[in-house]
VEXDO-368376 format. One record per residue: residue number from 1; x negated, y negated, z of N, C-alpha, C in turn. Coordinates in Angstrom, 1 decimal. Each point is the difference from the previous one (the first is absolute). Layout:
# VEXDO-368376
{NUM, {X, Y, Z}, {X, Y, Z}, {X, Y, Z}};
...
# end
This chain:
# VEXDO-368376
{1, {-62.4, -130.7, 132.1}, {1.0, 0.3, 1.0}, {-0.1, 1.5, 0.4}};
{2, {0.4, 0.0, 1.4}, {0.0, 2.0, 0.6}, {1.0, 0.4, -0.3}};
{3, {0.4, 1.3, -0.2}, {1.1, 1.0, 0.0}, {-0.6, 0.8, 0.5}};
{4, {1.5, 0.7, 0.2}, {0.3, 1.1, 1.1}, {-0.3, 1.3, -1.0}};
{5, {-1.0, 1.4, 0.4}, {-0.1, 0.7, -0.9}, {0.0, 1.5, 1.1}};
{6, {0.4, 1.0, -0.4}, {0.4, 1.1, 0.6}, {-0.9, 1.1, -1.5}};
{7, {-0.9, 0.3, 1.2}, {-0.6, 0.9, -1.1}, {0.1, 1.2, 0.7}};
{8, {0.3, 1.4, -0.9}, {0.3, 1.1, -0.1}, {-0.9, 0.8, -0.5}};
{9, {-0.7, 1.4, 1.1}, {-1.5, 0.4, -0.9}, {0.6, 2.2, 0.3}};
{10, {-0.2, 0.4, -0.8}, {0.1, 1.3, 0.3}, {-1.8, 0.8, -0.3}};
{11, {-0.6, 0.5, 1.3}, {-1.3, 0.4, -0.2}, {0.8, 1.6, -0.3}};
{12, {-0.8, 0.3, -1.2}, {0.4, 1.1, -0.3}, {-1.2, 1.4, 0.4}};
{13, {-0.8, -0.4, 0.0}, {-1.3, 0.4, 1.0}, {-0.7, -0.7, 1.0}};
{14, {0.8, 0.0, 1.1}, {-0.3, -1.2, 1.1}, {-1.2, 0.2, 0.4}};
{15, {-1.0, 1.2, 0.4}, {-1.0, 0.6, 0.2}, {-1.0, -0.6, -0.9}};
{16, {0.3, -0.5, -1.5}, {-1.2, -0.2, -0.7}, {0.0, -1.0, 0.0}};
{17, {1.0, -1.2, 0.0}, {0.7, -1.3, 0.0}, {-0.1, -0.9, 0.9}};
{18, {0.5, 0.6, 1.2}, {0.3, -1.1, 1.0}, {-1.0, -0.8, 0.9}};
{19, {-1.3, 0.5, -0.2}, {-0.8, -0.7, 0.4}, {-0.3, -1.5, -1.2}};
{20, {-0.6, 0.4, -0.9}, {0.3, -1.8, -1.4}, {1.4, -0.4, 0.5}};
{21, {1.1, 0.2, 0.1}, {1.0, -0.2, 0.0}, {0.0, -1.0, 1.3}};
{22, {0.2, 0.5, 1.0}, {-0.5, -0.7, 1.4}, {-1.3, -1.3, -0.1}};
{23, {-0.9, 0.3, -0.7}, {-1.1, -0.8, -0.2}, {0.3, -1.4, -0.9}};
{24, {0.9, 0.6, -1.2}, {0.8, -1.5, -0.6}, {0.5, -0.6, 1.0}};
{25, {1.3, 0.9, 0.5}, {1.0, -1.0, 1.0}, {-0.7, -0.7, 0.8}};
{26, {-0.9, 0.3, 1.0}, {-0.9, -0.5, 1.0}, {-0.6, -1.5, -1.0}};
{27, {-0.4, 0.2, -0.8}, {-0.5, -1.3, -0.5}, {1.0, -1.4, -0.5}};
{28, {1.4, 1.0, -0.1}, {1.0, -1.3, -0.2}, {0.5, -0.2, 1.5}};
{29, {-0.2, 0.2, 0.8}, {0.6, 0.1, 1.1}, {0.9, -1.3, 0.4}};
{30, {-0.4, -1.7, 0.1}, {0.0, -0.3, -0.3}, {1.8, -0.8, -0.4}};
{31, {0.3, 0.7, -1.0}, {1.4, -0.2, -0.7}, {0.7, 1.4, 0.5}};
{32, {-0.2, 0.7, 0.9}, {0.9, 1.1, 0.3}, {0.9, -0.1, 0.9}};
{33, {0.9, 0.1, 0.2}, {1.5, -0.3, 0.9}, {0.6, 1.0, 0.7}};
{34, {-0.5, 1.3, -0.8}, {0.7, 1.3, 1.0}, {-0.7, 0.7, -1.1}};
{35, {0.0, 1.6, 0.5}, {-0.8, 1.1, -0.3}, {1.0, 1.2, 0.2}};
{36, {0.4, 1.5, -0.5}, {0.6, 0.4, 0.2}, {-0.2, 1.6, -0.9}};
{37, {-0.5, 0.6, 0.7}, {-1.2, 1.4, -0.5}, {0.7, 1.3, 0.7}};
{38, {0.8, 1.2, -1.0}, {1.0, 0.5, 0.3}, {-1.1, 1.3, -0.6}};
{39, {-0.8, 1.1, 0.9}, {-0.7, 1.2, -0.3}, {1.0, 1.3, -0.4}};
{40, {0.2, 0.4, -1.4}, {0.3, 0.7, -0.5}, {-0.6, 1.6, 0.4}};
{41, {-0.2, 0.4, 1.0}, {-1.3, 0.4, -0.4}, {0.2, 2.0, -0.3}};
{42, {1.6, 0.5, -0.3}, {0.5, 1.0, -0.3}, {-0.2, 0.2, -1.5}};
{43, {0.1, -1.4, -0.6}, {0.4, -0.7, -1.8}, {-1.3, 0.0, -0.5}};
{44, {-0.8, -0.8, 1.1}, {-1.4, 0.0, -0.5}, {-0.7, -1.2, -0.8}};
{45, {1.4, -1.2, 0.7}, {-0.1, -1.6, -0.2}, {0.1, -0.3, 1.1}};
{46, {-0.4, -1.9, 0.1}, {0.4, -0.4, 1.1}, {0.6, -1.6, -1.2}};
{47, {0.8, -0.5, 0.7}, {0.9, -1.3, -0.1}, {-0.4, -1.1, 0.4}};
{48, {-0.5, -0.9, -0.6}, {-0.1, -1.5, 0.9}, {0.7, -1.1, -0.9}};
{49, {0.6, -1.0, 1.1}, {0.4, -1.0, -0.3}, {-1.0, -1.2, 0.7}};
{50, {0.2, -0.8, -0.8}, {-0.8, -1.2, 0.2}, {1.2, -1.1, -0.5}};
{51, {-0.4, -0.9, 1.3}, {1.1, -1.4, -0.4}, {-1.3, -1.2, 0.4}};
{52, {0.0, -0.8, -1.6}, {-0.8, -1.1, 0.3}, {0.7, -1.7, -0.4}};
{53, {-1.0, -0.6, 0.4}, {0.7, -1.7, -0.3}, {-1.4, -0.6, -0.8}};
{54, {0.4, -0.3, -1.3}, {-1.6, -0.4, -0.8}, {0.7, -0.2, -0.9}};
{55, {-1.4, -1.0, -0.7}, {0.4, -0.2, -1.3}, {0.4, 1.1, -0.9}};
{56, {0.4, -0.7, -1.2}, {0.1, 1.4, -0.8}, {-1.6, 0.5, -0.9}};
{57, {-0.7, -0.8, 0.0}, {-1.6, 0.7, -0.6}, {-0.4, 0.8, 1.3}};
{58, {0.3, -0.3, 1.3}, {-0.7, 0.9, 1.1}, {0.7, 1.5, 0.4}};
{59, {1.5, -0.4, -0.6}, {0.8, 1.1, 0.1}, {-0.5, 1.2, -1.1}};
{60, {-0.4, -0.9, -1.5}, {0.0, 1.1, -1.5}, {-1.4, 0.8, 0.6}};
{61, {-0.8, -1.0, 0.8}, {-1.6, 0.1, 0.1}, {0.3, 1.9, 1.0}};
{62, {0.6, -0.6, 1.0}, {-0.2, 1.3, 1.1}, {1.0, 1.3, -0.7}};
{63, {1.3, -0.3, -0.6}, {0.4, 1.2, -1.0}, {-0.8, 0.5, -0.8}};
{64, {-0.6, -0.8, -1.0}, {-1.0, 0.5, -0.9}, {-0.7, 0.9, 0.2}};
{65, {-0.9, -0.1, 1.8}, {-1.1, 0.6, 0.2}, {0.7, 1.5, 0.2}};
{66, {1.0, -0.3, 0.9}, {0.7, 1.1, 0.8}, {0.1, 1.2, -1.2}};
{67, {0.8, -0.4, -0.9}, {0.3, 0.5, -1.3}, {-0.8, 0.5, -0.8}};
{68, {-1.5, -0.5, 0.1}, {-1.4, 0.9, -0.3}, {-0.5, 1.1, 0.3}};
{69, {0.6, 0.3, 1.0}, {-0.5, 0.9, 1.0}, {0.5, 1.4, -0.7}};
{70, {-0.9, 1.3, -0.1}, {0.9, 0.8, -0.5}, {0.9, 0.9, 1.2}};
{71, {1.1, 0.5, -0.7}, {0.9, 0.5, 0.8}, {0.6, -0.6, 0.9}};
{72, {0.5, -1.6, -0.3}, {0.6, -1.2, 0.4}, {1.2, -0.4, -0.8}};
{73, {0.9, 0.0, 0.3}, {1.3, -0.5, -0.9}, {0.2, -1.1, 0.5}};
{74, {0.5, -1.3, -0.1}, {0.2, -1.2, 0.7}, {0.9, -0.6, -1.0}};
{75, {0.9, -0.1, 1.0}, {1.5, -1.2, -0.5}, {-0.4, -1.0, 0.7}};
{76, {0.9, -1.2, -0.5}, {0.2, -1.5, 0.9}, {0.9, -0.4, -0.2}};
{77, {0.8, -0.3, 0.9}, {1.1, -1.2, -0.3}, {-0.3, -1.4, 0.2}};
{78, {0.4, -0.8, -0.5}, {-0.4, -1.2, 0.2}, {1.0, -1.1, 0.2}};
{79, {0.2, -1.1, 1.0}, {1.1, -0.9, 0.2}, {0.4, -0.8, -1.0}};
{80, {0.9, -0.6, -0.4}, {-0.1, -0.9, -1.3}, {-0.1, -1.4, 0.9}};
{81, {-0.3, 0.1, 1.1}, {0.8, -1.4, 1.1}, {-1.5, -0.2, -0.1}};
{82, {-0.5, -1.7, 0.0}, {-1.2, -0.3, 0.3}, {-0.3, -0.8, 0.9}};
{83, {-0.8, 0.4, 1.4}, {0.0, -0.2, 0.8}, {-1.3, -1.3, 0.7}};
# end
């Protein structure tokens, strides 16, 4: 079954990051529903939101990677509703 998953990424060095970072999402593309990339660039982060519809192994699969990344922090929320 899909859920609804709202993932939350803070690049803390967007300069060294955001290219892998871009290059995962592009490959889930796919299960993505909206996108939402907020340039920090005074702080010296930038902000993205990602809202997807997928299973939950395709959701852990694309957090996981995200979350590899160094200087990547990544939350998720996840729906309890199955869709």
């Amino acid at each position: 079954m899909k859920k609804v998953a709202v993932i939350s990424a803070i690049l803390e060095e967007p300069d060294k990051s955001q290219h892998e970072f871009n290059e995962i999402v592009s490959n889930f593309k796919g299960i993505i529903k909206g996108r939402m990339g907020i340039p920090c660039e005074e702080e010296g982060v930038s902000i993205i939101c990602i809202v997807v519809l997928a299973e939950m192994n395709t959701i852990n699969s694309l957090t996981g990677k995200l979350g590899n990344i160094d200087n990547v922090l990544v939350k998720t929320s996840i729906s309890k509703k199955e869709l």
